[in-house]
C-alpha positions as CSV (number, residue, x, y, z in Angstrom):
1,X,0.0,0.0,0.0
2,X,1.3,3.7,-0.8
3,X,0.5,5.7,1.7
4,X,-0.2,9.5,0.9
5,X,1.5,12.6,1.5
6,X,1.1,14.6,4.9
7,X,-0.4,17.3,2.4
8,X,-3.1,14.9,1.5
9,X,-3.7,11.9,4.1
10,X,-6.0,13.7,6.5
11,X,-7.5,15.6,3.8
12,X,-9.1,12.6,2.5
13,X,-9.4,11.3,6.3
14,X,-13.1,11.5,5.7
15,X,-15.4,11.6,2.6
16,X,-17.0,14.4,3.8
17,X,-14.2,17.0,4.0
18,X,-13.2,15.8,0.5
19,X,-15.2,18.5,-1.5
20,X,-15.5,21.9,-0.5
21,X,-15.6,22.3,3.6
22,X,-18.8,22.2,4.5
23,X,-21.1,24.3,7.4
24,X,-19.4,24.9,10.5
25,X,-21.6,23.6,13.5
26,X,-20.1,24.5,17.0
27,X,-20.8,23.2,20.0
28,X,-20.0,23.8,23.8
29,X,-18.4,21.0,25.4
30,X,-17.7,22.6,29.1
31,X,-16.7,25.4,30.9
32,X,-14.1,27.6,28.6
33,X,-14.2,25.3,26.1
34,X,-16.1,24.7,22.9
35,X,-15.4,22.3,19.4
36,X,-16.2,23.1,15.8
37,X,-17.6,20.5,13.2
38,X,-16.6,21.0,9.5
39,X,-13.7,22.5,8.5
40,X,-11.6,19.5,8.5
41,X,-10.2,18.4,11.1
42,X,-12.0,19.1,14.8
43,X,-10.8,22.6,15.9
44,X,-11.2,23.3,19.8
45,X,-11.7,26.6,21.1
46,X,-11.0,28.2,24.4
47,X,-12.0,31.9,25.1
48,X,-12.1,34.0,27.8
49,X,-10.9,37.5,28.8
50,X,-7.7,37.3,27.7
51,X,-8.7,36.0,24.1
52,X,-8.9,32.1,22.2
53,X,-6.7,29.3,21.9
54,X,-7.3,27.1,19.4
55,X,-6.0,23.4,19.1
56,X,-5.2,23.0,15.3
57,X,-6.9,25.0,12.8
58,X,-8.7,22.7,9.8
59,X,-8.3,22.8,6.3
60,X,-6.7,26.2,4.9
61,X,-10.3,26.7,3.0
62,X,-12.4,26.2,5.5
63,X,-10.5,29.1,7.6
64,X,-12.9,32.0,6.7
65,X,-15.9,29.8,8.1
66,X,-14.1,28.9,11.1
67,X,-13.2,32.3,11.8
68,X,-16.5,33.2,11.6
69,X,-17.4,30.6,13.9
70,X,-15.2,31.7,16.2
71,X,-16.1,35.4,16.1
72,X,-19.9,34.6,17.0
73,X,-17.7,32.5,20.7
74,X,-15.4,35.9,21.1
75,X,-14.0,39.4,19.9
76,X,-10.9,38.4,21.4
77,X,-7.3,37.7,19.6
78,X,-6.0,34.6,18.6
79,X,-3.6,34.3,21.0
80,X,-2.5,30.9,21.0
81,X,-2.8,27.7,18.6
82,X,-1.6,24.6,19.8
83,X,-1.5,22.0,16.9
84,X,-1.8,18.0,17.3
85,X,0.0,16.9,14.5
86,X,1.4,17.7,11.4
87,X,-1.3,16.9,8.8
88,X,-3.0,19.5,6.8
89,X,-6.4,19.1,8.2
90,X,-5.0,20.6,11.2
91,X,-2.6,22.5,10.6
92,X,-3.6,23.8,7.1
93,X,-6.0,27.0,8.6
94,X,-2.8,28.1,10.7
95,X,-1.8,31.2,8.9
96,X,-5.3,32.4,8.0
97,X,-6.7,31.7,11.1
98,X,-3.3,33.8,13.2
99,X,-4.0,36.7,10.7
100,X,-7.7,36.7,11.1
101,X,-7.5,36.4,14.4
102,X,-5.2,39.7,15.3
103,X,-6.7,42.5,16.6
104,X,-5.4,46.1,17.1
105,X,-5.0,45.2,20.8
106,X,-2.5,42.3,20.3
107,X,0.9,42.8,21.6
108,X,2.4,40.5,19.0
109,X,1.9,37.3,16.9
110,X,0.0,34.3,18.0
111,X,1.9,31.8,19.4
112,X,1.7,28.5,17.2
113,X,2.8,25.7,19.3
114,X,3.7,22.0,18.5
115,X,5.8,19.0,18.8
116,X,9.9,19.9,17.2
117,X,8.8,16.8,15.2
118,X,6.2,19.0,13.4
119,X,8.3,21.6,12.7
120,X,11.1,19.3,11.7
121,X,8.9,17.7,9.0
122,X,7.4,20.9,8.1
123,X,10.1,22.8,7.6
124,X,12.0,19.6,6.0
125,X,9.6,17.5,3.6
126,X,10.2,14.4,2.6
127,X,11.0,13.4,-0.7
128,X,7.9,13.7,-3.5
129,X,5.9,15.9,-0.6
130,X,5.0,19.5,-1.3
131,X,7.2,22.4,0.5
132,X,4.6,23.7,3.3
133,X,4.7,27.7,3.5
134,X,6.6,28.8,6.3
135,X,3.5,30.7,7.4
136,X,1.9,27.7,8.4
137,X,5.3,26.6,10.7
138,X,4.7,26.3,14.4
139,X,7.2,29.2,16.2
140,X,7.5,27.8,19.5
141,X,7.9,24.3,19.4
142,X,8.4,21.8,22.9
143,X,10.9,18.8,23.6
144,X,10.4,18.1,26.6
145,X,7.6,15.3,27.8
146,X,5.1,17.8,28.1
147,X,4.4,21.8,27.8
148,X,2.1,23.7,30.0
149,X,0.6,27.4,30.0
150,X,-1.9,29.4,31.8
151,X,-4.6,31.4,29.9
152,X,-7.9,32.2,30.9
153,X,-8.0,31.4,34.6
154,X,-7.2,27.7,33.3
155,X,-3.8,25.5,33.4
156,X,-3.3,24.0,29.5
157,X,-1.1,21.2,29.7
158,X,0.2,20.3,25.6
159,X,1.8,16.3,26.1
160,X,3.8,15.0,23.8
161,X,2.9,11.0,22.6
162,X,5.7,9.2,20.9
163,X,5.3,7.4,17.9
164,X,1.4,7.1,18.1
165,X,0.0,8.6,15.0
166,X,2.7,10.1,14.1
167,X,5.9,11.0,15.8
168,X,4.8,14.6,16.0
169,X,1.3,14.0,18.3
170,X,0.2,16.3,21.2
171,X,-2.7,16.2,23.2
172,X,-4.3,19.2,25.3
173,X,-5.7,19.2,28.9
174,X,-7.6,21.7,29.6
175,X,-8.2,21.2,33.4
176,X,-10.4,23.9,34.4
177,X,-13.0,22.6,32.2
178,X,-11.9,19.4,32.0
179,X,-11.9,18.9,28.5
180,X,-9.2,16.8,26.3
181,X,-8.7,17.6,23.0
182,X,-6.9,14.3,21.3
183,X,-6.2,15.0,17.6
184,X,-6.3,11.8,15.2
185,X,-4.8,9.6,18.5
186,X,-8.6,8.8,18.0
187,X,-11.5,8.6,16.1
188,X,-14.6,7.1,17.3
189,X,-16.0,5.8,14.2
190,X,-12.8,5.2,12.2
191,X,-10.3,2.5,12.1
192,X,-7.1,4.9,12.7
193,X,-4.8,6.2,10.5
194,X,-0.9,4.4,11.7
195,X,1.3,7.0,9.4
196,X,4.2,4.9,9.2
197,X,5.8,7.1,7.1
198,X,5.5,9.8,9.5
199,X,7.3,7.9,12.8
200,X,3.4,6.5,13.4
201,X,3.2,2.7,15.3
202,X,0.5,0.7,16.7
203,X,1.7,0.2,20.5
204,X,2.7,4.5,20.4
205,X,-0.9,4.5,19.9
206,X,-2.2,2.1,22.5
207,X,0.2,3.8,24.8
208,X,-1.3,7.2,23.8
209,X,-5.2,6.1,24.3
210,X,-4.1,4.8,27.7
211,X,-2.8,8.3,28.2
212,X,-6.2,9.5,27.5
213,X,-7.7,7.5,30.1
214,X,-5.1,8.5,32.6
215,X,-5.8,11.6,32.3
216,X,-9.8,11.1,32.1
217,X,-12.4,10.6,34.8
218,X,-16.1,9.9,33.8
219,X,-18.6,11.3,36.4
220,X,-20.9,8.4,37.0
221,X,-21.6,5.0,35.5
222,X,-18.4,5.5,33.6
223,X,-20.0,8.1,31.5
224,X,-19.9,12.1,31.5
225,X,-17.0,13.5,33.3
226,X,-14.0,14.9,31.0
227,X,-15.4,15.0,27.7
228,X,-13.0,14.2,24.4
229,X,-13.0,15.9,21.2
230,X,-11.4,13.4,19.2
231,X,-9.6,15.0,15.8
232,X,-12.6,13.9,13.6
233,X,-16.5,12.2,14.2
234,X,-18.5,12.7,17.7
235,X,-17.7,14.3,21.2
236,X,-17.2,11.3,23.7
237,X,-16.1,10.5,27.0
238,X,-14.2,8.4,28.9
239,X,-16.0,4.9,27.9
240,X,-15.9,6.0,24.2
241,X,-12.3,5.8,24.2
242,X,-12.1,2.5,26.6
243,X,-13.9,0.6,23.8
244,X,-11.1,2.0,21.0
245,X,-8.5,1.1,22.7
246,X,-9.6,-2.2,23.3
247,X,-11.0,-2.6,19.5
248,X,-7.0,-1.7,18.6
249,X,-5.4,-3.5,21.3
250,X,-7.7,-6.9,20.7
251,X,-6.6,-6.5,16.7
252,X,-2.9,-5.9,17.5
253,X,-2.9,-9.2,19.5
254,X,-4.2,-11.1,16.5
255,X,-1.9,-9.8,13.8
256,X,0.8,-10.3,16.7
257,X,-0.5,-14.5,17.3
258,X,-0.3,-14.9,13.3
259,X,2.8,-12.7,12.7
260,X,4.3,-15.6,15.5
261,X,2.7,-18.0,13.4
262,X,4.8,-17.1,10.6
263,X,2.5,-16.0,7.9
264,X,3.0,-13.4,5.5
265,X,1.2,-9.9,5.4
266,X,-1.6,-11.7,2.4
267,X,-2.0,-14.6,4.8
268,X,-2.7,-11.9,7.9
269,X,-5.2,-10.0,6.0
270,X,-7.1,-13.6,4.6
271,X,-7.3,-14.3,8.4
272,X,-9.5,-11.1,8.5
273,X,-8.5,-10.1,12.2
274,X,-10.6,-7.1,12.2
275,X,-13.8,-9.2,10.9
276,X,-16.0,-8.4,14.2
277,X,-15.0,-4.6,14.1
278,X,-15.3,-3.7,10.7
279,X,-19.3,-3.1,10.3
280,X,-18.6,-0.2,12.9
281,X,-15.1,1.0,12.2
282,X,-14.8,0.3,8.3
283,X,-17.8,2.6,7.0
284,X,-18.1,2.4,3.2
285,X,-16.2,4.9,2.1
286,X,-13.8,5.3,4.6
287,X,-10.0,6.6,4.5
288,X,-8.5,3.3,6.3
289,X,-10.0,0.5,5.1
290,X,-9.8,-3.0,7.5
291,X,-7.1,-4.1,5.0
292,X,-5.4,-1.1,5.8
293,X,-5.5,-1.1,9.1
294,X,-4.3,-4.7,9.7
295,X,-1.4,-3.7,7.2
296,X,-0.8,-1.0,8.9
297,X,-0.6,-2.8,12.2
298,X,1.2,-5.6,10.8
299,X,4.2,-3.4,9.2
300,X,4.3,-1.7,12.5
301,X,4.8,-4.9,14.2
302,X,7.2,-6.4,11.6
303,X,9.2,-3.9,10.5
């Protein structure tokens, strides 16, 4: 399987941001904190007095809807944007999004924060991938385990995942009002996306959604609590992510057994490993296919 260029692979993540970016629809998750619907990937939004902080910023066209979006939350500047990853779905809206969201007020230019990694493979593409515009480059990037900032009366905590997704993934705690935004780490109605290519495996992303539930605590009968805005499909909670990771940790075990059986990538993907998951995970249509996945899990596994 080729798999596609950061400037493409979230872009066609889902068929329905493959055509023009449709209606924005926001919604509040909790306290500070609200998520827009639409524009790509999931954009989270934090206002308050002091302004908004964004965690990643959609496609590049969908930024003049999103900024509208976010003008009907707050007058405020974009102060900060904090992205989760390197693909375009979330990172693409950077520039636009920092330029629309200055205001006369604004004592200098929003502060675009990521993983080095992201910057590294930004600023340094691959061979065959198109240059991205410096404009869209994170300027203050973190390499350290994790990254934390006050804003808003609220502690943001930015932790760094390795090897999950990508090698570039963050998370963002916001602990106020308790909200997690996750980037692609997960998708509730979507197989995930392992970008080998881009330092992606499948344990860095077990380990990551056991980082989410670390982190979360559901309020009662292991529902409510810290809610999730995963980088593309629903809001969930806590138990929406308990029954992902299990779904990726139950396939991984399989393509592990037969990988120890000795049989070849064709002979994994005969064995259908994902068979029992695929009517909720592999959606017609859908960027990673079951094949995919178990490819994707079985290269990880067997380099």
């Amino acid at each position: 399987m080729k798999w596609p260029t950061i400037a493409v692979a979230a872009a066609l993540l889902v068929p329905a941001i493959r055509a023009q970016p449709a209606d924005i629809e926001t919604l509040h998750v909790q306290g500070n904190v609200f998520a827009l619907f639409g524009g790509g990937g999931n954009v989270t939004v934090q206002t308050g007095p002091e302004g908004v902080l964004l965690v990643d910023t959609g496609l590049a066209d969908a930024a003049p809807k999103l900024m509208a979006a976010i003008r009907k939350l707050s007058p405020g500047a974009v102060r900060y944007v904090i992205n989760t990853h390197v693909h375009a779905d979330h990172t693409g809206g950077n520039a636009a999004l920092v330029k629309m969201g200055a205001t006369p007020e604004m004592p200098g230019p929003a502060r675009v924060i990521a993983y080095l990694n992201v910057m590294d493979r930004m600023s340094t593409p691959a061979p065959g991938e198109p240059a991205v515009p410096a404009a869209n480059w994170p300027n203050d990037t973190y390499s350290t385990p994790y990254k934390d900032l006050f804003f808003n009366g609220e502690a943001v905590f930015v932790t760094h995942i390795p090897n999950a997704h990508t090698d570039g993934d963050s998370i963002v705690f916001f602990r106020k009002s308790d909200v997690l935004a996750v980037g692609d780490l997960f998708m509730p109605d979507l197989y995930p996306f392992i970008d080998l290519a881009h330092g992606g495996s499948v344990n860095g992303l077990i380990a990551g959604l056991n980082k989410i539930l670390e982190i979360a605590v559901p309020a009662k009968y292991q529902e409510g609590g810290t809610m999730i805005v995963p980088g593309h499909g629903r809001l969930c909670d806590e138990a929406d992510v308990v029954e992902y990771r299990d779904m990726v940790t139950i396939v991984r075990d399989r393509v592990q057994d037969l990988i120890k059986q000795g049989k070849t990538l064709d002979q994994v993907k005969a064995a259908k490993p994902s068979r029992d998951y695929d009517t909720q995970y592999a959606a017609q249509g859908a960027f990673i296919s079951a094949d995919a996945f178990v490819e994707s899990i079985y290269k990880s596994l067997k380099p």
